[in-house]
N, C-alpha and C positions, 0 to 999 in steps of 0.2 A: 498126387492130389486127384486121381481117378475119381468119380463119382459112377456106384454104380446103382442099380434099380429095383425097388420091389413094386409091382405091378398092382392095381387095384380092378376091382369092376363094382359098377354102379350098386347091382344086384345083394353083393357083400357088403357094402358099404355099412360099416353101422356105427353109431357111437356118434353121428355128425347133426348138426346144425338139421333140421327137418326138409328145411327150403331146399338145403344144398343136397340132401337125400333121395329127394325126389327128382333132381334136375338129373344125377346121376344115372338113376333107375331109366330114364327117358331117354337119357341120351348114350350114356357109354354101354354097347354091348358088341362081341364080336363079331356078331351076326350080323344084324339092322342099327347099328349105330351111329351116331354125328361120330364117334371116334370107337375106334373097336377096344382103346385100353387107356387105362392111364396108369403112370410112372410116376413115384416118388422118386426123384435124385436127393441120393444119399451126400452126407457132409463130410468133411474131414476136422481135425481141430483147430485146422487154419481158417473156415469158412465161417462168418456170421450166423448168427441159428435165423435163418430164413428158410421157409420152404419151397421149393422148386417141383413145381409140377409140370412133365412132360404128356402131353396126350398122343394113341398115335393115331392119325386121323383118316377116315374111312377112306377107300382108293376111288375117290371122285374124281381122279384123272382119267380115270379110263372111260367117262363118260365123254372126255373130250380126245377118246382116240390117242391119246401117249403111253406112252409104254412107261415112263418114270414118273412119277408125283412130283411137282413145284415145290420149290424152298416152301413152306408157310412155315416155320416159324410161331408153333403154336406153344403156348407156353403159359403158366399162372405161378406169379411170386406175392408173399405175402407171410409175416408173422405170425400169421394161426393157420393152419391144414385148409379150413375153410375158406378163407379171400384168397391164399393162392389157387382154390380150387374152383369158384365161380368165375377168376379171373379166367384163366384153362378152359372153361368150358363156355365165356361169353367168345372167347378167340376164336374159340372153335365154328361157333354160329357166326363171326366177321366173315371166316373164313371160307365156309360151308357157301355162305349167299354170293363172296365172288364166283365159284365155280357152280353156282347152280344157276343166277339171274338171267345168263341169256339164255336157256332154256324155258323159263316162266314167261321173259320181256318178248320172245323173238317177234311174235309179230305185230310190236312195237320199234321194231330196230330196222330199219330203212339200210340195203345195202347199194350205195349211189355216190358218184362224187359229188366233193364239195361244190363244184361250179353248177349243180342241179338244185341247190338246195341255200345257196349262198344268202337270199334273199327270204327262206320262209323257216328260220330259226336256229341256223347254222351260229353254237357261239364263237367259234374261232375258224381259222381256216389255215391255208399250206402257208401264205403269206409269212402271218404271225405266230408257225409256230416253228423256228428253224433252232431245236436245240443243239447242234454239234458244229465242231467248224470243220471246213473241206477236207481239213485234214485228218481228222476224225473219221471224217466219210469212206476217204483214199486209203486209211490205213489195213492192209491185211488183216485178213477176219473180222475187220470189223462188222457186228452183226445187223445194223440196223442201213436203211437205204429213206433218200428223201420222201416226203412225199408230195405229187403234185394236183394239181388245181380237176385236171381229169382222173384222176386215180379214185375208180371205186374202192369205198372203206363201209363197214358198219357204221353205224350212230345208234347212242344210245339217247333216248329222253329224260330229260331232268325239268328240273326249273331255276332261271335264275334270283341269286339272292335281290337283287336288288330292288323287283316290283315282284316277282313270282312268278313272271312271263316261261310258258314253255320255253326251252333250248334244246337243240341238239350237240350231245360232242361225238365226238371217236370212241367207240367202245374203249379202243386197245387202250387209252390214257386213263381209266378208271377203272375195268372191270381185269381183274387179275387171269380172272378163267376164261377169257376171250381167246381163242385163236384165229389169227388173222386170215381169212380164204384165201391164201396164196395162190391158189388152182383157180381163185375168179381174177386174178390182177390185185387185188389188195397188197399193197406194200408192209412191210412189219416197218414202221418208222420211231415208234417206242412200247416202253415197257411198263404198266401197271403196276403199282405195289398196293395194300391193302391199309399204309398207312394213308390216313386222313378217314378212317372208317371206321365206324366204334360201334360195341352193343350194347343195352341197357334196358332191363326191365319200363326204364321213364324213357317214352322219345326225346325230350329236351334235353336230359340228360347222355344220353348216343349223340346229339347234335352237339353239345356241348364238348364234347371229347374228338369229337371230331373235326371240329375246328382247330379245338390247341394242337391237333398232329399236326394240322396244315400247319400251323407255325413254326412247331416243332421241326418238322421236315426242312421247312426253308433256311430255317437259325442254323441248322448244323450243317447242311450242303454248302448254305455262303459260306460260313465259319471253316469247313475242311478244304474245300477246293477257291480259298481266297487268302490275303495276309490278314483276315479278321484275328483280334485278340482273342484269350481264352480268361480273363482272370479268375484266380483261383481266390472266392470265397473264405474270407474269416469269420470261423462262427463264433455269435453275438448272439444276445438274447433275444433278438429277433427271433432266432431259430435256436429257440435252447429246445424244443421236442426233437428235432433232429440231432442236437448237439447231445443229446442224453440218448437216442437210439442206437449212434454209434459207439457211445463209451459202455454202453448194458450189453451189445448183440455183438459187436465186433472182437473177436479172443485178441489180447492185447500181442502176440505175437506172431497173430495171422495175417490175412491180408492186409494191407492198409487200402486206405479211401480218402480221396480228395474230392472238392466239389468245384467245377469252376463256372461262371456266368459268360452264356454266349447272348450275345446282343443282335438284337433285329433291328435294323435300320427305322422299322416304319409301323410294322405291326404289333401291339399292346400285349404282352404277355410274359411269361417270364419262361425264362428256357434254361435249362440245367445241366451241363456234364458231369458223370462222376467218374471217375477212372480208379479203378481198381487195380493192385498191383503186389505181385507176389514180392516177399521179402525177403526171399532169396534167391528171386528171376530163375524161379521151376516154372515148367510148363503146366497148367499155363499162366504165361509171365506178368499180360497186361489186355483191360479191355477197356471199352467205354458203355458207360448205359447213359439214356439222357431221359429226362421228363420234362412237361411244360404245364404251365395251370396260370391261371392268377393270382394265386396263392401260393408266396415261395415256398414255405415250407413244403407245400403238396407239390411242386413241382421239386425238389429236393427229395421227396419221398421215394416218388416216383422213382427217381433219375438213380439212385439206392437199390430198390429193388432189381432196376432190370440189369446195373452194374455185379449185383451180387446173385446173379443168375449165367453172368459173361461165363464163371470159369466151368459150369456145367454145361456150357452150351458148347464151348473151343472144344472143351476133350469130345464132346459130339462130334462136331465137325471135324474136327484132325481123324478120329477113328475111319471118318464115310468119305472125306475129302483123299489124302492120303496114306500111303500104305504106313511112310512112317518121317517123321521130321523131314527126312536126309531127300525124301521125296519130291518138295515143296518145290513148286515147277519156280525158274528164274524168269518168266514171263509175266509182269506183274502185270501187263493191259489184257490178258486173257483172265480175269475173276468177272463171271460172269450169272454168278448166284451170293444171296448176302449168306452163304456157311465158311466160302473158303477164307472172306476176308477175318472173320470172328477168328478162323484157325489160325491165321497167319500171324495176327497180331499176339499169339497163344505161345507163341518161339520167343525165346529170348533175346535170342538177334534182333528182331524187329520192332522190341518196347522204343529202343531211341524215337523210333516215329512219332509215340505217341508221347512220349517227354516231349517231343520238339513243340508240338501243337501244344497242350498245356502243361506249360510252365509253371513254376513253382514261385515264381519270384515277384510275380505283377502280381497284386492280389488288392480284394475290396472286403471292405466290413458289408457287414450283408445290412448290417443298417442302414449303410448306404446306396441300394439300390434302389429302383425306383420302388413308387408306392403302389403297384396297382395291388388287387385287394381281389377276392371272391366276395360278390356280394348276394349269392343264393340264384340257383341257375339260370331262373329267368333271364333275371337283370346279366348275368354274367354271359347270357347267351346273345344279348342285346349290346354288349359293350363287343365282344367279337367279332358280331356280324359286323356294328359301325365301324371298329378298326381297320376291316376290310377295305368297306367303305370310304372311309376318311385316306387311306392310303393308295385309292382309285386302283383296285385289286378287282376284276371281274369273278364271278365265283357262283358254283356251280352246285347245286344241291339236290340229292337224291336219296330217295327212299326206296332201300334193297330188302327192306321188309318180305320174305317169300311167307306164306300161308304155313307151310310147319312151322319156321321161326315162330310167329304170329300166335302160335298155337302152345309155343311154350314160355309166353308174356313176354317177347323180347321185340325189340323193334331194332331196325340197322341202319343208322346214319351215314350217308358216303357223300365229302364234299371235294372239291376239285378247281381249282383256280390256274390255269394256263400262265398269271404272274408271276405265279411263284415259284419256286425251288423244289422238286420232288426228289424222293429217295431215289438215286441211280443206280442201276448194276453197278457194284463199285470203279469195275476198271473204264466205266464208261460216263463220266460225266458230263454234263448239260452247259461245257462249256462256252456255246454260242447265245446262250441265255441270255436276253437282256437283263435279267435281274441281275445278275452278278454287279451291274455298273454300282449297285447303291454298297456292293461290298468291297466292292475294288476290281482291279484287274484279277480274272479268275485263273489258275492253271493248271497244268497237269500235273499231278503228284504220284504220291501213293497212293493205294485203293481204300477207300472211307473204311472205317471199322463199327460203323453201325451194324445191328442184325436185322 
């Protein structure tokens, strides 16, 4: 089931949508581009006709002094050329403004500790943020060290949701392309990812997207590293557009797809797993994609799309990860980027994992899940914020809008909540989390198969 590539550039581009023509022209070139190419992955006739858009995205690590590029993870799926391809290229600009922002913000970004600042807009501090437990700390390689009350760190500025009052946090827990000043004392205490960040022609709409990650984020951290349920979804005319996507797009003897519902303890949304799985356990064997919205359906869509993007993404990963299967290191607390877990889960060996988490056998009529509803973004951007709210969830809201974004009508929403659950390096979870209490006792498992 290899997937491999025919290349695009903006420049050639023709026969497309006009908007998405010109997004291209602007931004994909080898030269001076947000992305130097982009990549159709090719299907087999096991694969859903979905398109898969790979971008590769310009070497803006070396602005931060690394010699290798960071996971990102860029990517657009979608039913016509075109939504997978604005998707690809809004990722790209999420992307783009974590590794550019503290270059635009810096002399906005106070490098001081917490006990300097504790008192004029500090929103969290060392106290309340102890994600790992001791032994987590103690263990061999592990990568990350506490951090204390005297320990100069960056901050960046945001505002809080809840009056609009300036804050400060920690760069490192927001901004993806932050490197810690090791050489000033700054400790690396944790690790940024890019979810909870969204882009979109509408700012309420980037704001809107980027809340449901924060949910989404936390729904699947409690749910893989807790004894949270998975039920697996019977479709009902609730969701007959979903019900009819996969009986027109899925070849009846390719992949299969399951849908299951992970449940948030506290916060209003609706969250989706879909797990996808060869059927005849070839590499690669099994993945998970997940989406969240207010809208089941659209959170079912989602959760579709990025499932049916997994087996493009493993055979990635397994190519850059390892040399070949037989390879697969037996250390499974060293996965320490989200490509090798996608890989992992790509082996036949390692599907039982993801049968164990969902099950086939507890299952809900999708009629019967709850009701919350899309009610047009405003309002829906206003039911998110209160769920926050009403769940007494601190929450942290920034605008990574840089001036070329700005310039190609997109705006970038980045929100940030210390309550909640964020994507971990997989083999390193946030076990001393106080959030896990509303999910159970949390533990050490397998490494998440998120990407």
């Amino acid at each position: 089931m290899a997937a491999e590539a025919t290349l695009v550039s903006g420049a050639r581009a023709r026969g497309l949508d006009p908007r998405v023509a010109a997004l291209l022209d602007r931004m994909v070139s080898p030269l001076c581009g947000f992305d130097k190419s982009m990549a159709f992955s090719l299907r087999d006739g096991l694969m859903p006709r979905i398109e898969v858009v790979i971008p590769q995205f310009a070497a803006l690590h070396r602005l931060l002094g690394l010699d290798r590029p960071l996971s990102y993870h860029i990517g657009g799926y979608g039913l016509r050329a075109e939504e997978a391809m604005m998707r690809a290229l809004g990722e790209t600009l999420e992307r783009y403004s974590h590794m550019v922002i503290s270059g635009f913000r810096e002399a906005q970004m106070p490098f001081v500790p917490w006990r300097e600042i504790a008192a004029s807009g500090a929103f969290f501090g060392p106290a309340d943020f102890r994600p790992f437990t001791d032994a987590q700390y103690e263990r061999e390689g592990f990568p990350f060290t506490r951090w204390g009350d005297d320990d100069p760190i960056t901050w960046i500025r945001g505002t809080t949701a809840a009056n609009g009052a300036d804050i400060l946090v920690p760069a490192q827990a927001v901004v993806v392309g932050y490197v810690p000043r090791q050489s000033g004392g700054e400790p690396w205490f944790t690790a940024a990812v890019t979810t909870g960040s969204a882009a979109h022609t509408d700012p309420r709409r980037a704001l809107r997207s980027a809340l449901l990650e924060l949910i989404e984020v936390d729904t699947t951290m409690g749910h893989w590293y807790s004894g949270e349920d998975a039920r697996r979804i019977v479709l009902d005319s609730r969701v007959q557009r979903v019900a009819d996507l996969v009986a027109r797009d899925v070849p009846a003897h390719g992949l299969t797809y399951t849908f299951h519902y992970l449940r948030n303890p506290d916060l209003e949304a609706h969250v989706v797993a879909c797990v996808v799985r060869s059927p005849r356990g070839e590499i690669p064997a099994c993945g998970v994609g997940v989406g969240a919205d207010l809208d089941l359906e659209h959170a079912m869509y989602k959760a579709f799309l990025e499932a049916s993007a997994i087996p493009h993404l493993a055979m990635i990963g397994l190519q850059q990860s390892w040399a070949s299967p037989d390879s697969v290191p037996d250390d499974l607390m060293a996965f320490g980027d989200l490509d090798q877990n996608v890989a992992f889960y790509a082996l036949p060996a390692n599907a039982h994992v993801i049968e164990g988490r969902f099950g086939m056998d507890d299952e809900v009529a999708a009629a019967d899940l709850p009701p919350f509803a899309a009610a047009g973004v405003d309002r829906d951007v206003t039911h998110l914020l209160g769920t926050f709210a009403r769940a007494g969830k601190r929450l942290a809201i920034f605008d990574f809008t840089t001036p070329d974004i700005s310039d190609l009508g997109f705006s970038i929403a980045r929100c940030y909540s210390p309550d909640t659950l964020s994507l971990c390096l997989p083999s390193y979870p946030h076990l001393a989390h106080p959030r896990y209490r509303a999910y159970g006792s949390p533990k050490e498992t397998y490494p998440h198969p998120y990407p």
